[in-house]
C-alpha positions in Angstrom: 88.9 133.7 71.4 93.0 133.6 71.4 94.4 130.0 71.6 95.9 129.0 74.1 100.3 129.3 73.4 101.7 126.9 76.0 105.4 127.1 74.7 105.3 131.0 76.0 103.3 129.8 79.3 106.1 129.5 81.8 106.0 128.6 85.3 107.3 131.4 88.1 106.9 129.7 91.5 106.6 125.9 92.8 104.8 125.0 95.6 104.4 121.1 96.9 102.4 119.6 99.6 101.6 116.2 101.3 99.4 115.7 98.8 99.3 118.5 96.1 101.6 120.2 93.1 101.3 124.0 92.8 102.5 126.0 90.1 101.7 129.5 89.5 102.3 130.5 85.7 103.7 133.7 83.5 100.2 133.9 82.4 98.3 134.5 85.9 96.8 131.3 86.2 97.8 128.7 89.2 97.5 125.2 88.6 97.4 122.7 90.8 97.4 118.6 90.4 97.5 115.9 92.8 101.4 114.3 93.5 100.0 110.9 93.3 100.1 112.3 89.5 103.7 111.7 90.1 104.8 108.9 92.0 108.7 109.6 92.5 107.3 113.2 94.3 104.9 110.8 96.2 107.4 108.7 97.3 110.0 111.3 98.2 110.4 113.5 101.2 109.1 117.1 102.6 112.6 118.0 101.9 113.2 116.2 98.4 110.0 118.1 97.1 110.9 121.4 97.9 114.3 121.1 96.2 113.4 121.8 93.0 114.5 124.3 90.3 113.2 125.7 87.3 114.5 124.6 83.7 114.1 125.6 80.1 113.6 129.1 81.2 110.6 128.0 83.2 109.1 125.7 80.8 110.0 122.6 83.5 110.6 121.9 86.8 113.4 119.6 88.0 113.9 117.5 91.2 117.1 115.9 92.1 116.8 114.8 94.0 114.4 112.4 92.5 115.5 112.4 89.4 112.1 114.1 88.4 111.4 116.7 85.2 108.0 117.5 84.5 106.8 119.9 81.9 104.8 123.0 82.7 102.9 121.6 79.3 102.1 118.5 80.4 100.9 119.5 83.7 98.1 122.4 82.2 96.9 119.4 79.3 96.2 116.9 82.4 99.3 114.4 81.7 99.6 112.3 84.7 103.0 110.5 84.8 103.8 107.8 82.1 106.6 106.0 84.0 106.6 102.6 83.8 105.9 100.7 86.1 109.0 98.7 85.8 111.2 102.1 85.7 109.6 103.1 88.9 110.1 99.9 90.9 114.1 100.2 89.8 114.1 103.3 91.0 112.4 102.5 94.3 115.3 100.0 94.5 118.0 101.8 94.3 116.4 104.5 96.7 115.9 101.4 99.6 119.7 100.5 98.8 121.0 103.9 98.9 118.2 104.5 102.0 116.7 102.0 103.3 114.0 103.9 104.3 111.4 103.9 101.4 109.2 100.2 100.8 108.3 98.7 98.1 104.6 99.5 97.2 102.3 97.3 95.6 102.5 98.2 92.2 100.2 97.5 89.0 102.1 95.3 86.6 102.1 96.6 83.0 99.5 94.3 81.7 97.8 96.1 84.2 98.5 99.7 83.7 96.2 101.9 81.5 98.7 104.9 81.1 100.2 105.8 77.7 103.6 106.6 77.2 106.3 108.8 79.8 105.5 112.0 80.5 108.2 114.7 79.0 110.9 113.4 81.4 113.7 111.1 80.5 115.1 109.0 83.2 118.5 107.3 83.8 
């Protein structure tokens, strides 16, 4: 059995849903994971998720509009989102002052949260 070379495994086409992250990869397989994964593409628009562009030569995928990267690596291991909770709610913030349109959810506090560190994205 070959192992598995994720640094060559690139994804081709993006595809996100109410409720559901696409990707279909270089290698013929499709994977799929749930957006609550990924709270910023929860909390964004129809619109907001489907601008989105490739990156890295199709080793990411980019939003942003909501200042989103995620990895095509992390996504095939099973890495949910690592934010913190703190980065998200300032970036909830800023989207209610720049929108006014998105709440506040109840968040876990980090005493609370059982995730380990960010996911490949860095954000401002």
């Amino acid at each position: 059995m070959s192992s598995l070379n994720l640094k060559t495994t690139k994804a081709l086409r993006v595809t996100v849903s109410e409720d559901s992250l696409v990707v279909d990869l270089s290698d013929g397989r499709t994977v799929s994971v749930p957006i609550a994964w990924y709270p910023r593409l929860l909390h964004g628009s129809a619109a907001e998720r489907k601008n989105w562009r490739l990156i890295a030569g199709g080793e990411g995928i980019h939003w942003p509009d909501l200042d989103e990267d995620l990895s095509v690596e992390s996504m095939v291991l099973g890495h949910k989102s690592g934010e913190s909770q703190a980065s998200l709610r300032r970036w909830i913030a800023s989207r209610d002052r720049g929108a006014g349109r998105h709440r506040l959810p109840q968040l876990r506090t980090s005493r609370q949260s059982t995730g380990a560190g960010r996911h490949s994205a860095t954000h401002r």
